[in-house]
C-alpha positions as CSV (number, residue, x, y, z in Angstrom):
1,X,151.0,137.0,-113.6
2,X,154.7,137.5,-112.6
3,X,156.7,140.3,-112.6
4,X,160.2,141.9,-113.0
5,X,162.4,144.7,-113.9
6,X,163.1,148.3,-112.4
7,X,159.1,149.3,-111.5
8,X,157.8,152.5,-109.1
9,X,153.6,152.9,-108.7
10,X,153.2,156.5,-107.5
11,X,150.1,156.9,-105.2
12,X,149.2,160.2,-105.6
13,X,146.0,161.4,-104.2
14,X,144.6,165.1,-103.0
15,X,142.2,166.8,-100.7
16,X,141.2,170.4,-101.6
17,X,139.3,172.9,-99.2
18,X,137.8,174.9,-101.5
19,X,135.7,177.1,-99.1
20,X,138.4,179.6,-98.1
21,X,139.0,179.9,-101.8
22,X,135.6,181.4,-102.4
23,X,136.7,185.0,-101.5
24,X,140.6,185.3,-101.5
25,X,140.6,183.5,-105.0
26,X,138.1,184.8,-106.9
27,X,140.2,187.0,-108.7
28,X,141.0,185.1,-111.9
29,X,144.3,186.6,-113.0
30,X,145.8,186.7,-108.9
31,X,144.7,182.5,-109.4
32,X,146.7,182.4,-112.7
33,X,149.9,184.0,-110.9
34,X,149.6,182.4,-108.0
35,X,149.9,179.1,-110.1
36,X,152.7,180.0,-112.7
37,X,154.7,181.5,-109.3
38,X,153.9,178.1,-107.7
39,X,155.2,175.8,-110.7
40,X,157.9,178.7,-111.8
41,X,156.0,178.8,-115.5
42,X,157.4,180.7,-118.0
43,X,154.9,183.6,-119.6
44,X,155.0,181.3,-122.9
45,X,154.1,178.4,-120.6
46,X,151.1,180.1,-118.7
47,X,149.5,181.9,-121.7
48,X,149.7,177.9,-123.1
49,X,148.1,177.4,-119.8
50,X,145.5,180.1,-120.4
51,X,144.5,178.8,-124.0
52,X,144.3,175.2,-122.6
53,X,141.5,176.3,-120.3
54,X,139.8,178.2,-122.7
55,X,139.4,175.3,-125.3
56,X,138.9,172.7,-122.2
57,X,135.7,175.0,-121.4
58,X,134.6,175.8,-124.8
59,X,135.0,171.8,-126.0
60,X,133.7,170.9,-122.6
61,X,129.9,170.2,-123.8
62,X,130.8,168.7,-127.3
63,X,133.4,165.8,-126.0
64,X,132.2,165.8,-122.2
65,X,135.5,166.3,-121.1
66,X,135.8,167.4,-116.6
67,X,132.8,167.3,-114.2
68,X,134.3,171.1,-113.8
69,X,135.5,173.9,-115.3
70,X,135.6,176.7,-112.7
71,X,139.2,178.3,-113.2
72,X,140.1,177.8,-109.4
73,X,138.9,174.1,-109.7
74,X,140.8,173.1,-113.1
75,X,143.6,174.5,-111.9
76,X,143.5,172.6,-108.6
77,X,142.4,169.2,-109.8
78,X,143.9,169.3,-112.9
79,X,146.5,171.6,-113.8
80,X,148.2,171.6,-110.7
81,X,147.9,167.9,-109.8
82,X,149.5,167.2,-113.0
83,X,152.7,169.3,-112.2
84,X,152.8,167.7,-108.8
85,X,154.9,165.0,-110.4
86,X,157.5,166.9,-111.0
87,X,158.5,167.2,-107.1
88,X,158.9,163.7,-106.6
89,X,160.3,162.6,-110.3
90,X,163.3,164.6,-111.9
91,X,161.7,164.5,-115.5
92,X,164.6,166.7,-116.7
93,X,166.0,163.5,-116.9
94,X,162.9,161.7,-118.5
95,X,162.9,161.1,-122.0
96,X,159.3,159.7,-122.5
97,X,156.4,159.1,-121.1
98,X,153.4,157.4,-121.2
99,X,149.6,158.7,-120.0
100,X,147.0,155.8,-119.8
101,X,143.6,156.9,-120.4
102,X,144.4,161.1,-120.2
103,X,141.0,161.7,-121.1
104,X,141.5,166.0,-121.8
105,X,144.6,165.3,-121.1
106,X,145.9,165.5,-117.4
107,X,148.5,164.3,-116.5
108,X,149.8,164.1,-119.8
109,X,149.7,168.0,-121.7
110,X,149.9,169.5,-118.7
111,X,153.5,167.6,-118.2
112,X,154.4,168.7,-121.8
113,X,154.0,172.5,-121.7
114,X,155.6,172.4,-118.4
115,X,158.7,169.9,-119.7
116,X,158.7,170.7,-123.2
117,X,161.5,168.1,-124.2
118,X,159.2,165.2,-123.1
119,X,158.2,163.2,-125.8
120,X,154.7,162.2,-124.6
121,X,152.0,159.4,-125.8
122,X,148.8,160.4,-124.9
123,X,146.4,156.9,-124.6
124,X,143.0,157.3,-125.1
125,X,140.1,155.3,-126.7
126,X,137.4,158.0,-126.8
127,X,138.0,159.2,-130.4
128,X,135.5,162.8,-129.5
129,X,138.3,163.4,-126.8
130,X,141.0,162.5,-129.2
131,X,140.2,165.2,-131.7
132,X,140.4,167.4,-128.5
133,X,143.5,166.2,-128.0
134,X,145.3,166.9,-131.3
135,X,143.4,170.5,-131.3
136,X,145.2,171.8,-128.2
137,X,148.3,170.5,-129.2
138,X,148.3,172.2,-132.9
139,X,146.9,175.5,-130.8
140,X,149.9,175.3,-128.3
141,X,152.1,174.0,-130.9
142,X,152.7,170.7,-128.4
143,X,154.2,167.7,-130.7
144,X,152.5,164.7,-129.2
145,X,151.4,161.8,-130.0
146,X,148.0,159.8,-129.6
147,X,147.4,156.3,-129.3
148,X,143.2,155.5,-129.7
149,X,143.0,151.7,-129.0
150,X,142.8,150.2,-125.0
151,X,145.8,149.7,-122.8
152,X,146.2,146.3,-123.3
153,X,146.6,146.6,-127.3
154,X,149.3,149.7,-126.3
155,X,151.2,146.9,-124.4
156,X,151.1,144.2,-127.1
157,X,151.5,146.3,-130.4
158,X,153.8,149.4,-129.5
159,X,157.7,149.9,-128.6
160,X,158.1,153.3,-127.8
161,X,161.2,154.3,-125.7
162,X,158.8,155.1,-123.1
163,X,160.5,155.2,-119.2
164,X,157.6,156.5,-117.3
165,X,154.1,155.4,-117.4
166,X,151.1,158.2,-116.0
167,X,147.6,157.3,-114.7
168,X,145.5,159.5,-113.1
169,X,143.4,156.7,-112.0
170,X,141.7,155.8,-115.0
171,X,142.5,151.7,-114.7
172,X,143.1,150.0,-111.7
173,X,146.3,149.1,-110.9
174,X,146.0,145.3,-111.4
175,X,145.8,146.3,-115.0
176,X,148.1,148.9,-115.3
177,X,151.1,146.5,-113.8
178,X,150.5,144.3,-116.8
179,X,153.5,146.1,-118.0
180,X,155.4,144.8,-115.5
181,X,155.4,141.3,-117.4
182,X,158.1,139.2,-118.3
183,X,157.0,139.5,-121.6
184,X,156.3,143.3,-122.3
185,X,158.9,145.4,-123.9
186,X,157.9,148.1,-120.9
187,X,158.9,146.0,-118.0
188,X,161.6,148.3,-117.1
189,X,159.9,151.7,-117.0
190,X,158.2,153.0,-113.7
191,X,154.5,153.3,-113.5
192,X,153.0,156.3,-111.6
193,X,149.1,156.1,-110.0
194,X,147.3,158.7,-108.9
195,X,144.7,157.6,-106.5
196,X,141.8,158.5,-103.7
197,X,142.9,159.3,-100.7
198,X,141.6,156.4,-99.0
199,X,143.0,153.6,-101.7
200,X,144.1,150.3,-100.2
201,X,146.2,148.4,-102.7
202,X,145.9,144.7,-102.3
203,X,147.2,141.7,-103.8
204,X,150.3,142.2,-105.9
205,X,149.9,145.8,-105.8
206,X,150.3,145.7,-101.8
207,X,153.6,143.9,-102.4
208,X,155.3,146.5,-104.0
209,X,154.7,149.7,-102.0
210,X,157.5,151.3,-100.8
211,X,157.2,154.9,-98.9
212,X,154.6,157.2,-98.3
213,X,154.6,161.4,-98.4
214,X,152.2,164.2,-98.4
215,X,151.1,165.4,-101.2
216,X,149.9,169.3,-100.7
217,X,146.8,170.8,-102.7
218,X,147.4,174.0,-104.8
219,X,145.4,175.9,-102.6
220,X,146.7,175.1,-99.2
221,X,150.1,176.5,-100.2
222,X,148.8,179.5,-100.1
223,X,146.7,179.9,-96.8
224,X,147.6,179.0,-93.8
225,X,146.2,175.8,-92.3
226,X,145.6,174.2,-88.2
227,X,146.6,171.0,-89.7
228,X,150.0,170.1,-87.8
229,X,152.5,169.2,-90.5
230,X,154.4,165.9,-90.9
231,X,157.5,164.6,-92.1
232,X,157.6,162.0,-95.0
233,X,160.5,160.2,-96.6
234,X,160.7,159.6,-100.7
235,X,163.5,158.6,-102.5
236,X,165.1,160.7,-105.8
237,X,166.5,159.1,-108.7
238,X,169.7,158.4,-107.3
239,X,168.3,156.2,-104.2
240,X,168.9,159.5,-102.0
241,X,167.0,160.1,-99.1
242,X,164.6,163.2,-99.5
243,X,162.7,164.8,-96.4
244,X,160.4,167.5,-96.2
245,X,157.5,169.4,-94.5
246,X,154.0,169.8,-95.8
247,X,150.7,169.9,-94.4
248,X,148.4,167.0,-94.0
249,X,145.7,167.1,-96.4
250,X,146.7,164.4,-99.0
251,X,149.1,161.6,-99.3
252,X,151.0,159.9,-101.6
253,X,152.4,156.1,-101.8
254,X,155.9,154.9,-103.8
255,X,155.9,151.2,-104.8
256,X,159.1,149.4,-105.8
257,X,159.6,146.0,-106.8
258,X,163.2,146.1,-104.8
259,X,161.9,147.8,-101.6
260,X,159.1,145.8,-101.2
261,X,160.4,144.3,-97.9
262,X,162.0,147.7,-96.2
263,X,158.9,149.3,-95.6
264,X,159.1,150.3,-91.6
265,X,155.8,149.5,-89.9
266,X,155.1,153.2,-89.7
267,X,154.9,153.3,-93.4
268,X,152.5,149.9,-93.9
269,X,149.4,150.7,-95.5
C-alpha cells in the first residue's frame, strides 16, 4: 500500500490521577466550571455540555455506550480529551471533519458544540449507538451527520469535503491510513490518532512520525503536581514552531508524510 498527499497522525494519549480528585472535586457544579473556564465554553455551550451527560447516563444501559459515567470521569476521558485537539489544531480554520468509529460520540460532538461551524460526519456501525447519536444532536440542536456502514465502505463510497479525519483509537492505524491511498479521494486531509500511552507505531506508521508533546489531563491543570515539567515542540498550521510547558503525565506524537526524516533522535519513538 503506498501513500501520498498532505497527511498528520496525531498521537494523543492521557494519564489521569484520579485520587486527589476524590475530595477537591466532588462538587459537581465547581467540576462543571472548572471545565467550561478550562475550554473558555460559552453558557449555551456548557448547558449543551450538561444535557449531553445527562442523556450519555440515562442511554448508558440501553446502547452500552462508556465503561463510566461518573461526572469527574466523563468529563476527563471524554469531554475534555476531545477538546484537547483544539490546542494543537486551529479548527477555526477547519471546515470538516471526520470521526471514525465515535461510538457516543467523542471526539466527534464534543468538537461540534465546542466549534459549532464544523460540519462533522460521525462514523459508526452500531446502529443502537446511532440512534443515540441523532437523539443528542436533535436535543442540542447539533446538525450532524451519521454514516452506519465500516470505514473501509466510508473510503470507497463517500466524497465529503472532509480535511480532518478523528480516531479516538477505535481502528488501528494500519487501517485508518488507508486514506492515505493513491486512490482515495481523502488522501489530502490529515488524520488525528488518539492512543495509549505506551503505543509504538511500527511499519509504515513509524515512518511518518514527526514530533512529540505533552498532552496534560483535565485534572492536573488544576492541582499542583511533583512531576518536573518539559518542553515539547509541535508545529501550527503555518509550519511555525510552537513551544510550551506542561507537566508530564501524557504524551502526544505528530506524524507527517514530509517530516518523516527531521525527527531529532531526542524525538525517535
Amino acid at each position: 500500500m503506498s501513500f501520498e498527499g498532505n497527511y498528520i497522525i496525531f498521537r494523543i494519549s492521557i494519564e489521569v490521577n484520579v485520587g486527589f480528585f476524590m475530595q477537591e472535586y466532588n462538587n459537581e457544579e465547581f467540576m462543571w466550571q472548572q471545565f467550561a473556564n478550562t475550554y473558555a465554553l460559552t453558557e449555551q455551550q456548557l448547558q449543551q455540555f450538561q444535557r449531553y451527560y445527562e442523556m450519555l447516563c440515562a442511554s448508558n444501559d440501553l446502547f452500552n455506550l462508556t465503561a463510566m459515567t461518573e461526572l469527574k470521569s466523563v468529563i476527563a476521558y471524554h469531554f475534555a480529551d476531545s477538546l484537547e485537539l483544539g490546542k494543537v489544531v486551529d479548527l477555526t480554520k477547519i471546515t470538516m471533519i471526520a470521526d471514525v468509529g465515535t461510538g457516543a460520540g467523542f471526539p466527534g460532538m464534543a468538537l461540534k458544540i465546542k466549534y459549532p461551524h464544523l460540519s462533522v460526519v460521525l462514523i459508526e456501525v452500531n446502529t443502537k449507538k446511532v440512534h443515540f447519536l441523532e437523539s443528542v444532536a436533535q436535543a442540542l440542536n447539533l446538525d450532524i451527520i451519521t454514516y452506519s456502514l465500516d470505514w473501509r465502505t466510508f473510503l470507497r463510497k463517500t466524497t465529503y469535503p472532509v480535511q480532518l479525519v478523528c480516531a479516538r483509537a477505535s481502528l488501528q492505524p494500519e487501517e485508518l491510513i488507508r486514506m492515505f491511498q493513491p486512490s482515495c479521494v481523502y488522501r489530502n486531509a490529515e488524520l488525528v490518532y488518539w492512543a495509549a500511552h505506551d503505543w509504538q507505531p511500527s511499519g509504515k506508521v513509524a515512518s511518518l512520525v514527526r514530533e512529540s508533546f505533552t498532552h496534560q489531563s483535565f485534572y492536573m491543570k488544576h492541582k499542583e503536581s511533583e512531576n518536573r515539567k518539559n518542553h515539547y515542540r509541535c508545529h501550527d498550521g503555518n509550519g511555525n514552531s510552537i513551544f510550551f510547558n506542561s507537566l508530564k503525565v501524557s504524551s502526544t506524537k505528530i506524524i507527517t508524510h514530509e517530516h518523516r526524516n527531521n525527527l531529532s533522535k531526542g524525538n525517535n519513538w
